[in-house]
Residue, then its C-alpha position, 0 to 999 in steps of 0.5 A: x137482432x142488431x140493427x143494419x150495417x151503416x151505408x148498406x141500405x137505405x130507404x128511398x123513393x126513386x120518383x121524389x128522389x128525381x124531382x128533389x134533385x131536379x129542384x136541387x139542381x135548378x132551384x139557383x138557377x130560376x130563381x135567378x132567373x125570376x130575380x132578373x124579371x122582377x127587376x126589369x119587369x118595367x122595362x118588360x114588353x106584354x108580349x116578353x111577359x106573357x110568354x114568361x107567365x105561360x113558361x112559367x105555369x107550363x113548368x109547374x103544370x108539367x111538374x105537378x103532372x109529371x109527379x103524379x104519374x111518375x109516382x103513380x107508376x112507381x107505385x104499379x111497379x111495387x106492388x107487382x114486384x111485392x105481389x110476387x114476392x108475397x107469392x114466394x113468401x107464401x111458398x117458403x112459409x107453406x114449406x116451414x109450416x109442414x116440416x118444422x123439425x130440424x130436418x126439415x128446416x134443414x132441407x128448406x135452408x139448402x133449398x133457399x141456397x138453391x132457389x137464391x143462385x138459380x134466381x138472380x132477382x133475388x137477393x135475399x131470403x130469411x126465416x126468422x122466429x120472434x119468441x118473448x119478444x127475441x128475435x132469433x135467425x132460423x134458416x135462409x139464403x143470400x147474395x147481400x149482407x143484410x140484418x133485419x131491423x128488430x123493431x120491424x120485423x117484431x112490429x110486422x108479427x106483431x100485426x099480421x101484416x106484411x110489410x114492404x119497403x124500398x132498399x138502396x143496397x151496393x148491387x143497386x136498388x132492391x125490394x124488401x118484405x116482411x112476411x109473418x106465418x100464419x100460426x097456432x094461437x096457442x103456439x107463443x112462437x111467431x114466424x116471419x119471412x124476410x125477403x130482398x129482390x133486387x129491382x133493377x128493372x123497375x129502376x130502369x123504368x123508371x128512368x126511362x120513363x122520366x127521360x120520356x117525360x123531360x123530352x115529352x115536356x120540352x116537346x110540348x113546351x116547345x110547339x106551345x110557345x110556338x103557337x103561342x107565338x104565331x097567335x101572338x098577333x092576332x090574338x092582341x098585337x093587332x087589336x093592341x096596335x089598332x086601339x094605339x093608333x085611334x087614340x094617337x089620332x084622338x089626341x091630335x085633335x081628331x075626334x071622329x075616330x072610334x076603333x073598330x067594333x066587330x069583335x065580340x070579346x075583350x077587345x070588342x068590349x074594349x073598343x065599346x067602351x072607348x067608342x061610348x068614352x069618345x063619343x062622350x067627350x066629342x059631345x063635351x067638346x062641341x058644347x066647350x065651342x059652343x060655350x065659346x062662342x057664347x062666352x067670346x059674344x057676351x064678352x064683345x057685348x060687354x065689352x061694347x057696353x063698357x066702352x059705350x057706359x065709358x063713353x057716357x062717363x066721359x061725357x058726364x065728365x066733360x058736362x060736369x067740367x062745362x058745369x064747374x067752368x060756367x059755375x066759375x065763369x058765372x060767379x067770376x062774371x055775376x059779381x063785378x056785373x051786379x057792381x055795375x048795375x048797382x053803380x049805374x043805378x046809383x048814378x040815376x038817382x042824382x038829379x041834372x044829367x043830360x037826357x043822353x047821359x041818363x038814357x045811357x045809364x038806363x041802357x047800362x042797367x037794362x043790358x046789366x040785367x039781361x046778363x044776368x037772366x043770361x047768366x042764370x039760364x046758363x046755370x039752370x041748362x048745366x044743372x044736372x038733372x034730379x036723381x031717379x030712384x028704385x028701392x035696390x040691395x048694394x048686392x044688386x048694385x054691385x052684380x051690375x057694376x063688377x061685370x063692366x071692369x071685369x076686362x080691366x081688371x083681368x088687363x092689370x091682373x088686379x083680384x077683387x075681394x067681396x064681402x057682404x055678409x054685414x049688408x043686408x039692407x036696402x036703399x033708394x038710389x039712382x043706379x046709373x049714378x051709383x055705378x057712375x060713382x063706383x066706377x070712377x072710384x074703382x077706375x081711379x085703383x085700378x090706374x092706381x095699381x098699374x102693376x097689379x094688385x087688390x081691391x076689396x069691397x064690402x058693404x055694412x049696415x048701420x042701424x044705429x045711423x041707419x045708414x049703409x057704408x060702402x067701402x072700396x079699398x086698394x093697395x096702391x101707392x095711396x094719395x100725399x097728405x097735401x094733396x088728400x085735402x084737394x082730391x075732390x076739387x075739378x082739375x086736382x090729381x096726382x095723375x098727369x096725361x091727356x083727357x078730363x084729370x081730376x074729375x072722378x071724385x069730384x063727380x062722385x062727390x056730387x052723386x053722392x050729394x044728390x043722395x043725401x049721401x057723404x064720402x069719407x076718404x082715407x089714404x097712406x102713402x105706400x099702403x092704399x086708399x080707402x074710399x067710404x061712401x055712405x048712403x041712407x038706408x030705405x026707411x030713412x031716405x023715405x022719411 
């Protein structure tokens, strides 16, 4: 049988026909849609995107529901509309069975003519036989042209079943089945009734039942996103603008602010865990002032020490200087003194001097020598006095010393560097005089440096020697070679100004002296001094 006449039919699902032209149809326009909130998503407000979110599931979920039932109820309606067709099918092949002479399939055909114009639902009724795999047209009545598919109708008597499909015809959207006859097994022939009803109530069903759900769905969308609205506020506005404002005020500085806690949900939990937060950080806070204070007093006392420990250097350095200048004086006095005495006593041994003249030569020699004992007392009383010494580490030493020019090294932004990894002996030293020594030769960088710079200290042991060397260098301008010579005479720098000058190394020199110690100076102009003080370790300052 040839297949059906192009465009007269078509089979169709009318409720997935609607949802793929509703996506057709707006598809362009949200995901346009969907592209602009992508691309202002960060300029997009909580409340703008929530509402968006929930437009958006509230769509697909009424979507999704929407199919469901509108392809469930267009699935009642078929199987009602093929029932009674099933009923009709049944009739004509109960008809057939009983009269298959010609006669009779006569009368059946003029009967179908009948029951095809009395019945406006139908469209169509075909008796058709299939015989060694033919399909032969038998009898039947009809209002649209149609041709039944041969490959259908020998695949429905083939399986006994009956067979039911949706049709797009010109008078509108129709029904059609495929009824096969019950036979005799012996019987080669196979009956199969077509029928075509038109379904035009069903289709009007079906749109109204769509209308009612588009309406139904923006009904509901509508007072969804009004409640969704109204409950915007007190569901998080508040809470939202509560939380803001506490943590304004933390930030000005106002610590003893918590956001409220009644609430039992996120926003109570939110609010816990701030409250904990801040209460962590008020603690925090209050040990920081505390820890201030702490650090502002340590700092004023060390500071008083430094001042009290420059005060003493000073006064080492005025004694130091009454020293040299008695030392000076002494010498300077002692020499032409003991030339006097001397003559005098020359004078005395010559015999024939008056008795006035002798007494007065033994006058000169007895007062000669008074200033002389003078002169040596002087000497004894500006000696300074013996060192005292306790077994001790340069780690030591220097953990004592670096804390009091801390202030002046932060005041002219200089970085000290340390590094006594190769010290690990020990020494026998008086450690006010140590740090006497150190800070006058740290002193003396640090001026050197007015514009900020860095020192380095190390410390290495010479087990060979032993000895342990300490080295202070800077990066100042360095010392001129004329004057590297003298730099540790009384009274020589290459600094001027007010107060003792040129005392520090002098005085280092005698410390270390005192020691059993040597200093080594090295400089070059523009690149830095380096100061070596060597000093004998424990053992060998014992022996």
């Amino acid at each position: 049988m040839p297949a059906p006449a192009a465009g007269s039919l078509r089979d169709r699902s009318n409720s997935t026909w609607f949802i793929s032209r509703l996506f057709v149809i707006h598809f362009p326009m949200l995901k346009r849609l969907l592209s602009k909130i992508i691309d202002y998503n960060n300029h997009l407000t909580l409340r703008v995107r929530l509402v968006a979110l929930t437009v958006a599931g509230l769509a697909l979920t009424m979507a999704v529901w929407g199919l469901i039932h509108l392809t469930a109820l267009d699935r009642i309606l078929v199987d009602q509309q093929g029932k009674r067709l099933e009923g009709v099918a049944e009739t004509v092949s109960t008809f057939y069975q009983h009269f298959p002479t010609r006669q009779g399939i006569a009368t059946l055909d003029s009967t179908l003519k009948d029951h095809i114009q009395t019945d406006v639902r139908l469209a169509r009724i075909d008796i058709l036989e299939i015989r060694r795999g033919s399909v032969n047209y038998v009898a039947g009545a009809s209002r649209v042209a149609y041709e039944w598919p041969d490959h259908l109708v020998a695949e429905t008597g083939a399986k006994g079943k009956s067979l039911s499909m949706k049709l797009e015809t010109e008078d509108g959207p129709s029904l059609g089945l495929l009824y096969p006859v019950p036979g005799d097994s012996k019987d080669s022939r196979v009956v199969v009734v077509g029928i075509i009803a038109f379904s035009r109530a069903n289709a009007e069903i079906m749109s109204r039942a769509r209308r009612l759900l588009l309406v139904s769905s923006a009904g509901l969308l509508l007072a969804i996103l009004l409640l969704l609205g109204l409950s915007y506020g007190w569901l998080i506005g508040r809470p939202l603008e509560t939380i803001i404002n506490t943590i304004d005020e933390f930030q000005k500085g106002r610590y003893v602010e918590r956001i409220p806690a009644g609430r039992r949900d996120e926003w109570g939990l939110l609010a816990d865990h701030f409250n904990r937060m801040a209460d962590e950080i008020e603690n925090v806070m209050e040990r920081n002032d505390n820890l201030t204070r702490h650090l502002a007093d340590r700092v004023r006392e060390e500071t008083l020490n430094v001042i009290g420990l420059q005060k003493q250097v000073d006064d080492l350095k005025q004694l130091t200087a009454l020293g040299h200048l008695t030392a000076n004086l002494a010498h300077d006095l002692g020499t032409p003194l003991h030339s006097i005495a001397g003559l005098a006593r020359l004078l005395l041994e010559r015999e024939g001097w008056p008795p006035d003249v002798a007494h007065k030569l033994n006058v000169i020699v007895e007062q000669t020598q008074r200033l002389d004992h003078v002169i040596q007392n002087v000497r004894k009383a500006t000696r300074l006095p013996e060192p005292h010494l306790e077994r001790m580490t340069v780690h030591h030493i220097l953990s004592e010393t670096l804390p009091l020019v801390e202030p002046l090294i932060q005041k002219n932004r200089i970085a000290i560097e340390v590094r006594l990894e190769r010290s690990a002996a020990s020494l026998y030293a008086d450690r006010y005089r140590i740090q006497t020594a150190l800070l006058n030769i740290l002193q003396n960088s640090i001026e050197a440096m007015s514009g900020g710079g860095v020192i380095r200290l190390s410390a290495e042991d010479d087990r060979a020697a032993r000895t342990i060397a300490i080295s202070i260098a800077d990066n100042g301008p360095g010392i001129a070679a004329d004057l590297l010579k003298r730099v540790c005479d009384p009274f020589v720098s290459s600094r001027q100004g007010e107060g003792m000058r040129g005392l520090g190394l002098a005085i280092v020199r005698d410390i270390i002296r005192a020691h059993n110690g040597r200093m080594d100076i090295q400089s070059t102009p523009e690149s830095g001094t380096t100061v070596v003080l060597y000093l004998r370790m424990a053992d060998a300052a014992a022996d």
